[in-house]
KOLNUTOR-715628 format. One record per residue (C-alpha): x, y, z; residue in three letters; residue number from 1. Coordinates in nm, 4 decimals, m for minus. Layout:
N
<<X; Y; Z>; 'Ala'; NUM> ...
//
This chain:
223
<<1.7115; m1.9324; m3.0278>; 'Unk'; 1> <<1.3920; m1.7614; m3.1426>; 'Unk'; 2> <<1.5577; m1.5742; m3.4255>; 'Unk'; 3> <<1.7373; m1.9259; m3.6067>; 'Unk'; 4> <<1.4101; m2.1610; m3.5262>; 'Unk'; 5> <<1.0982; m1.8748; m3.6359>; 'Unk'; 6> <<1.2794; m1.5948; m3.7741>; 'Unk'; 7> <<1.3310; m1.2358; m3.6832>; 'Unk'; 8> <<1.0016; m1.1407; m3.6322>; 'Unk'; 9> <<0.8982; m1.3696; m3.3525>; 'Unk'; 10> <<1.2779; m1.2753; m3.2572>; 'Unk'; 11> <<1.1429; m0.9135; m3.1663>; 'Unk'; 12> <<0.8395; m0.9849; m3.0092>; 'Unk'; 13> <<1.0496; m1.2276; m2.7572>; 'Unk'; 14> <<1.3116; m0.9615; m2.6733>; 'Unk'; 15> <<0.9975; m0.7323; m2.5907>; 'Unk'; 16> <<0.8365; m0.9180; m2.3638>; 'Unk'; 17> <<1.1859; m1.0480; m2.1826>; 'Unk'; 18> <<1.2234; m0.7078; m2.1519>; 'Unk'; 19> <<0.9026; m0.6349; m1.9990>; 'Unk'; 20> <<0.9766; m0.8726; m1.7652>; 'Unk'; 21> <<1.2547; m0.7607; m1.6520>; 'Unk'; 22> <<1.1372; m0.4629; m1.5310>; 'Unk'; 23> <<0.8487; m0.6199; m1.4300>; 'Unk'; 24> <<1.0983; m0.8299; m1.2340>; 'Unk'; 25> <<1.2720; m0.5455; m1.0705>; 'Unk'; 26> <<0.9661; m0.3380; m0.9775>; 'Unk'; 27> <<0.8076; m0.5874; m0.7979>; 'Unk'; 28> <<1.0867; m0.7591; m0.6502>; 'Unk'; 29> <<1.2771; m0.3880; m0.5160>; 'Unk'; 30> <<0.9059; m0.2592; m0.3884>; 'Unk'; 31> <<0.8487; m0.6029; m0.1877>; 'Unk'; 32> <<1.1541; m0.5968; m0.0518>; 'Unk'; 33> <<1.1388; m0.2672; 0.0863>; 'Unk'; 34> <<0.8233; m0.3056; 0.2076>; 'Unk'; 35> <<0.9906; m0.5959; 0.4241>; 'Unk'; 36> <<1.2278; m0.3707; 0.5598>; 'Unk'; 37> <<0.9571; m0.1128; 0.6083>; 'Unk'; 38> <<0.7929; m0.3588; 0.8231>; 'Unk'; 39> <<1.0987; m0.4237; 1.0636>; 'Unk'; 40> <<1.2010; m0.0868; 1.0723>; 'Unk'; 41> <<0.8937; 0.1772; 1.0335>; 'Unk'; 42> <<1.0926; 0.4905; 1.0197>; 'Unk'; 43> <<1.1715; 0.4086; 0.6973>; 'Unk'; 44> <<0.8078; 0.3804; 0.5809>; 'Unk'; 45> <<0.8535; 0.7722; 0.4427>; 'Unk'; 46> <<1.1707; 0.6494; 0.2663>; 'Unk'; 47> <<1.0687; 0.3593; 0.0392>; 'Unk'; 48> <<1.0572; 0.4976; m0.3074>; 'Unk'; 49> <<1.4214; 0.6548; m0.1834>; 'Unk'; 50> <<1.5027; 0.3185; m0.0413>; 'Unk'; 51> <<1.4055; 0.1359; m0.3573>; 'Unk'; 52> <<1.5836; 0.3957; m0.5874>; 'Unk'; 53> <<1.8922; 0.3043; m0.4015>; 'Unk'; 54> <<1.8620; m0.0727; m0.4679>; 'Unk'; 55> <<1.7859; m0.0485; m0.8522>; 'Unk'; 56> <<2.1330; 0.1628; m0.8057>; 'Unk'; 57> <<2.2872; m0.1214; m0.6224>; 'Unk'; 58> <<2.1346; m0.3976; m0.8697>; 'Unk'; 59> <<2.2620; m0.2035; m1.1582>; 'Unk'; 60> <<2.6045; m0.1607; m1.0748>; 'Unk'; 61> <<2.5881; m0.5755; m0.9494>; 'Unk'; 62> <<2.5512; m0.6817; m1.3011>; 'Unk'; 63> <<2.7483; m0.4467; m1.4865>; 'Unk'; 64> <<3.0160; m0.6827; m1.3341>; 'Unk'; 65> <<2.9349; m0.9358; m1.5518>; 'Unk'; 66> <<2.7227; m1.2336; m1.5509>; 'Unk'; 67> <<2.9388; m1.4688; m1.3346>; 'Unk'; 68> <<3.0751; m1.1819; m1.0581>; 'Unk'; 69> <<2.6918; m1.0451; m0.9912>; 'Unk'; 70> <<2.5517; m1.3859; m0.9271>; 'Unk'; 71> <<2.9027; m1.4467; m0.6372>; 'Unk'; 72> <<2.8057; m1.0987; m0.5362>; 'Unk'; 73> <<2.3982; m1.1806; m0.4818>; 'Unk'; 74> <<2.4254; m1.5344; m0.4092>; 'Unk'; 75> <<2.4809; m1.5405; m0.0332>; 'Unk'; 76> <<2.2120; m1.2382; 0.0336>; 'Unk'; 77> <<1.9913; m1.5242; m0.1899>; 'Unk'; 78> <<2.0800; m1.8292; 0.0465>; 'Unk'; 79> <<2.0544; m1.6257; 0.3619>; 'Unk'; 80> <<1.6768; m1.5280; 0.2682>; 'Unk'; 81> <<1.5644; m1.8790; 0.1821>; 'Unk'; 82> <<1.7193; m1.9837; 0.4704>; 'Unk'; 83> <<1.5397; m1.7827; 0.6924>; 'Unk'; 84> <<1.1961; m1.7754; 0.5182>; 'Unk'; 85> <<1.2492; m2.1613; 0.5029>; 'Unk'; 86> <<1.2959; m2.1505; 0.8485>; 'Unk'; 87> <<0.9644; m1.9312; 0.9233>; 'Unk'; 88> <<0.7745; m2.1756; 0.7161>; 'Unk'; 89> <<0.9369; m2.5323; 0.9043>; 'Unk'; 90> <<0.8902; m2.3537; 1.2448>; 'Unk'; 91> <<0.5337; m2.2067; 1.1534>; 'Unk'; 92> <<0.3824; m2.5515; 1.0949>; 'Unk'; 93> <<0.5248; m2.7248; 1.3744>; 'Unk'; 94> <<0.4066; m2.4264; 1.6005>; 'Unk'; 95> <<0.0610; m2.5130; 1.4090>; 'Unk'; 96> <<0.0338; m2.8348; 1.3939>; 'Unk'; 97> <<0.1448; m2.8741; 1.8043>; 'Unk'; 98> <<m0.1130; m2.6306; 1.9050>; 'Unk'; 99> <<0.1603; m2.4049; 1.9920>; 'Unk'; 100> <<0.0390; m2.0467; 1.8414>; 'Unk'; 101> <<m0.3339; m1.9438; 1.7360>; 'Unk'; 102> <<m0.4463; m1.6907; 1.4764>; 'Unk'; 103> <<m0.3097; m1.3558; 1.4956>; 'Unk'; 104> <<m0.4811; m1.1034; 1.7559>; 'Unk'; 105> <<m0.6184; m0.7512; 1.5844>; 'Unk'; 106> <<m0.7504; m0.4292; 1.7611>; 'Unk'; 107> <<m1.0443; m0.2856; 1.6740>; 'Unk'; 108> <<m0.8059; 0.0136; 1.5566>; 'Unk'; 109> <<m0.6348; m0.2137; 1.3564>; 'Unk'; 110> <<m0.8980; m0.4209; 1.2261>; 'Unk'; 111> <<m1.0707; m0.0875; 1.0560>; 'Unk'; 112> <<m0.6985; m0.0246; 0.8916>; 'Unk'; 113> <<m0.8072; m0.3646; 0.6933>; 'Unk'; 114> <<m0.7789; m0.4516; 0.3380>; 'Unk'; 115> <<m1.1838; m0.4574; 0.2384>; 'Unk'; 116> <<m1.2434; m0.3992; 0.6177>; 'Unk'; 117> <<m1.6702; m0.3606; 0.6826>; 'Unk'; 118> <<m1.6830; m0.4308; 0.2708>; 'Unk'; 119> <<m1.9860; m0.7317; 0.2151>; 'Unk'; 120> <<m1.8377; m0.9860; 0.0283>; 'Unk'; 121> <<m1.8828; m0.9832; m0.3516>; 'Unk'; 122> <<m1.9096; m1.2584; m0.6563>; 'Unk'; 123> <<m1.5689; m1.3533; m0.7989>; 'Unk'; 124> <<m1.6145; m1.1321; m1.0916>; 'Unk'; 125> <<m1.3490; m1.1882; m1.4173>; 'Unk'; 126> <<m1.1531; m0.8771; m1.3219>; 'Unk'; 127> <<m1.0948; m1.0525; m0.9592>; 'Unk'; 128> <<m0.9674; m1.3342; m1.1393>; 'Unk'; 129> <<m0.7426; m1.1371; m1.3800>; 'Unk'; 130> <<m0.6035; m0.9951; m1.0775>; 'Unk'; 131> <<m0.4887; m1.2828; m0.8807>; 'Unk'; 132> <<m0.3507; m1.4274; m1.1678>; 'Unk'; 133> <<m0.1629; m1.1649; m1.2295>; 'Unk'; 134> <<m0.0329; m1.1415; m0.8803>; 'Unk'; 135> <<0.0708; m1.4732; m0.8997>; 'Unk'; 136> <<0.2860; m1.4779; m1.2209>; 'Unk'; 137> <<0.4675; m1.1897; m0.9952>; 'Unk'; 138> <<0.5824; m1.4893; m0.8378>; 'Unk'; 139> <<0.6948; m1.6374; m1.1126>; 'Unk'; 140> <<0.9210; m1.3602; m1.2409>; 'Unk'; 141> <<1.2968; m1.4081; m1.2336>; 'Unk'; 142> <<1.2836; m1.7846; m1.3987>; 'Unk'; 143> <<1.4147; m1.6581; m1.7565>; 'Unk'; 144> <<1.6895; m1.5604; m1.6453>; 'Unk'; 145> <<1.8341; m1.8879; m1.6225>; 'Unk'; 146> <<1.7023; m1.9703; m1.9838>; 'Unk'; 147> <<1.9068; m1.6867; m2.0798>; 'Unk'; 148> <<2.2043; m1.7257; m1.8650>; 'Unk'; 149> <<2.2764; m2.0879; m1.9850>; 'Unk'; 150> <<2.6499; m1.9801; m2.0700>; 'Unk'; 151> <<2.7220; m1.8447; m1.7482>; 'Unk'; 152> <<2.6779; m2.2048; m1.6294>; 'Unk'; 153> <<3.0001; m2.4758; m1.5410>; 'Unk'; 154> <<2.9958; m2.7871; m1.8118>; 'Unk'; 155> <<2.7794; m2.9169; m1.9025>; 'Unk'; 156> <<2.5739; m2.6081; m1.9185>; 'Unk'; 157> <<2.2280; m2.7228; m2.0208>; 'Unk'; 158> <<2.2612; m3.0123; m1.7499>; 'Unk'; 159> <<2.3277; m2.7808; m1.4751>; 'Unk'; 160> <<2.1067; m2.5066; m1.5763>; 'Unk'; 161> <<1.8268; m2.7606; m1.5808>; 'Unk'; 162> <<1.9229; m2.8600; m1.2083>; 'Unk'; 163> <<1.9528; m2.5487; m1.1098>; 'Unk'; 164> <<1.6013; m2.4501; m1.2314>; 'Unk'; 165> <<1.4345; m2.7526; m1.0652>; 'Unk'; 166> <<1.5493; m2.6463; m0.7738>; 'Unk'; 167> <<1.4030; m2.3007; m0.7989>; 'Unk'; 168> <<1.1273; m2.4246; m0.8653>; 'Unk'; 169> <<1.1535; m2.6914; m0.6098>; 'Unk'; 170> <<1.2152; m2.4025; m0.3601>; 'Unk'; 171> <<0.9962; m2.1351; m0.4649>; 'Unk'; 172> <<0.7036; m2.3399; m0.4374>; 'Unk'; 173> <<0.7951; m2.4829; m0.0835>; 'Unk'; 174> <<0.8031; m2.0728; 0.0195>; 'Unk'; 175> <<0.4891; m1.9870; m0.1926>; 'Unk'; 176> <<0.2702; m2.2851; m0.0725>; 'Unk'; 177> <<0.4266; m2.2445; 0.2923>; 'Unk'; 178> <<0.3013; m1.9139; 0.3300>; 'Unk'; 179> <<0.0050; m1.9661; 0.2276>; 'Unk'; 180> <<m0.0611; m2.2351; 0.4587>; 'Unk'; 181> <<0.0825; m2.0362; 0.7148>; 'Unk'; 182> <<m0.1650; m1.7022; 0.6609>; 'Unk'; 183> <<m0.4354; m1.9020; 0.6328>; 'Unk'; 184> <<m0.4297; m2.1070; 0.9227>; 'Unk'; 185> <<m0.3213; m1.7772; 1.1301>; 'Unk'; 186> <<m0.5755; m1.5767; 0.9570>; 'Unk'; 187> <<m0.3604; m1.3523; 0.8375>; 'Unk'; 188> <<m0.5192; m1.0111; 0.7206>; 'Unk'; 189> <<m0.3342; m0.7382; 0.4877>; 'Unk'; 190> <<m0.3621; m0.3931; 0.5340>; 'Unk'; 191> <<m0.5067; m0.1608; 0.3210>; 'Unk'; 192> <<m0.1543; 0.0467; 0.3377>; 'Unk'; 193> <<0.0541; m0.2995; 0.2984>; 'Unk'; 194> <<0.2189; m0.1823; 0.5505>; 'Unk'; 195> <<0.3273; m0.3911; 0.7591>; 'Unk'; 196> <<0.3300; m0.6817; 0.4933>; 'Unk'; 197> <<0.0868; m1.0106; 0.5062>; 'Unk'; 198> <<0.4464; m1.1948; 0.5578>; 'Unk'; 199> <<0.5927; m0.9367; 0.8069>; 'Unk'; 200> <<0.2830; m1.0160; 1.0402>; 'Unk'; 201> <<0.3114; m1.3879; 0.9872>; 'Unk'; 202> <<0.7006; m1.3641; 1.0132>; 'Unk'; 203> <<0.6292; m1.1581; 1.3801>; 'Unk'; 204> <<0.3558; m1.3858; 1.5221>; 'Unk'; 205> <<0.5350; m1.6971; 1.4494>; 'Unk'; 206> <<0.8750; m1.6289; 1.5833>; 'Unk'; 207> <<0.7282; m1.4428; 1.9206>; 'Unk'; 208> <<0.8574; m1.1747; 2.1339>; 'Unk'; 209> <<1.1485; m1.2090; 2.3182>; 'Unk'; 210> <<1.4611; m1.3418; 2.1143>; 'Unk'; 211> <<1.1861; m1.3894; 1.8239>; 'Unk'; 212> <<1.1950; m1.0113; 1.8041>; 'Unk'; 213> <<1.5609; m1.0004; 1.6819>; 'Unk'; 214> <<1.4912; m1.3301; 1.4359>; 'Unk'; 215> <<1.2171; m1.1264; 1.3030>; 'Unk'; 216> <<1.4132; m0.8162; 1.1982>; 'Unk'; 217> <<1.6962; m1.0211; 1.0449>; 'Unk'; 218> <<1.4355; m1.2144; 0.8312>; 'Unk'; 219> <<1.2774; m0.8696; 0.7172>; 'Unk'; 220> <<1.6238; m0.7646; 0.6354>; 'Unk'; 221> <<1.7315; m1.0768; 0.4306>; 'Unk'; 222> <<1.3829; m1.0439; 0.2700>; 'Unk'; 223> 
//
C-alpha cells in the first residue's frame, strides 16, 4: 500500500520498522510469558532464556503453516488466556469493590527485594517519561498484524478485519486498564528481579489459597 500511494522509498522505511516490530513483538511477548510461567512454577526460573528459545521454535514452525492454519493453531491458547485474565480482572473488582480482599501483605524480606525499595522518590525527569511510554507501546505490539493479514480474512475482508480489530482493541484495553486498577488498589509492588511478575502477585492474591491455588497456575500457564 505504501509502495503504490508514496513510492518505494517510504516503501522501505515501512518494511523496516514492521520488521522491527516484529521482533519487538516476539521479544517481549515470549520473555513475558515465560516470566508468567516462571511465576507459577519457580524451578523454571534458571530455565527462561531456554524456555523462551523453545517458544520462538514453536512460534516459528506455527506460521510456517501458513497464515490461516497458525492463527486455528494459536487461536484457542488466545481465547483461553483472555478468558482467564478476563476472569481475574471481573473477580478482582468485585472482591474490591465488596470489601472482600485488602492490599497485598509483604515481609520485611520481601519488601527489601523491591523495585526502588529504601530509594527517595525523584522528579519525573524526561527519560522517566520516555520510559513508560515506551513500556506502554509494548502493549500495543501485535496490532499490524491484522493490517497486514487483511487477505487471510473471510469476505468481505476489510469489513471483518475492521471488526476484528475493534475488538482487540475493545479487549486489550479492558485487560490493560483492569490491571491497572487492580495493582493499584492492591498496592501491588514489582520486584526488582520481576520475578514473580506484578500480574502473577495480583493473579495469586485475588484468586486465594485453597482451590484459588490451582486457578492461579492455570492462568500463569495460559498467560
Amino acid at each position: 500500500v505504501t509502495r503504490d500511494n508514496l513510492g518505494g522509498t517510504l516503501a522501505a522505511v515501512c518494511a523496516a520498522a514492521l520488521l522491527v516490530d516484529y521482533v519487538l513483538t516476539v521479544a517481549v511477548s515470549v520473555s513475558a510469558g515465560t516470566a508468567a510461567l516462571a511465576s507459577a512454577l519457580p524451578a523454571l526460573q534458571d530455565l527462561r532464556v531456554e524456555i523462551s528459545v523453545a517458544f520462538v521454535v514453536l512460534l516459528a514452525w506455527g506460521n510456517l503453516r501458513g497464515i490461516r492454519e497458525s492463527g486455528k493453531i494459536f487461536a484457542v491458547p488466545t481465547y483461553v488466556y483472555i478468558a482467564s485474565l478476563g476472569g481475574v480482572v471481573v473477580l478482582g473488582v468485585y472482591r474490591i469493590l465488596s470489601g472482600q480482599v485488602d492490599n497485598i501483605p509483604y515481609s520485611p524480606e520481601e519488601a527489601r527485594e523491591l523495585a526502588g525499595f529504601g530509594e527517595p522518590l525523584a522528579a519525573v525527569s524526561l527519560f522517566l517519561l520516555l520510559h513508560a511510554y515506551a513500556a506502554g507501546t509494548t502493549a500495543l505490539t501485535g496490532v499490524e498484524a491484522i493490517a497486514d493479514g487483511v487477505p487471510a480474512f473471510k469476505k468481505p475482508e476489510a469489513r471483518n478485519a475492521q471488526r476484528t480489530l475493534v475488538a482487540m482493541a475493545l479487549i486489550m484495553g479492558f485487560l490493560f486498564i483492569g490491571i491497572t486498577f487492580l495493582a493499584i488498589q492492591l498496592d501491588a509492588r514489582p520486584f526488582e528481579s520481576g520475578h514473580p511478575t506484578l500480574v502473577a502477585q495480583v493473579t495469586h492474591h485475588v484468586l486465594g489459597s485453597g482451590i484459588g491455588q490451582a486457578g492461579f497456575a492455570f492462568v500463569q500457564i495460559a498467560t
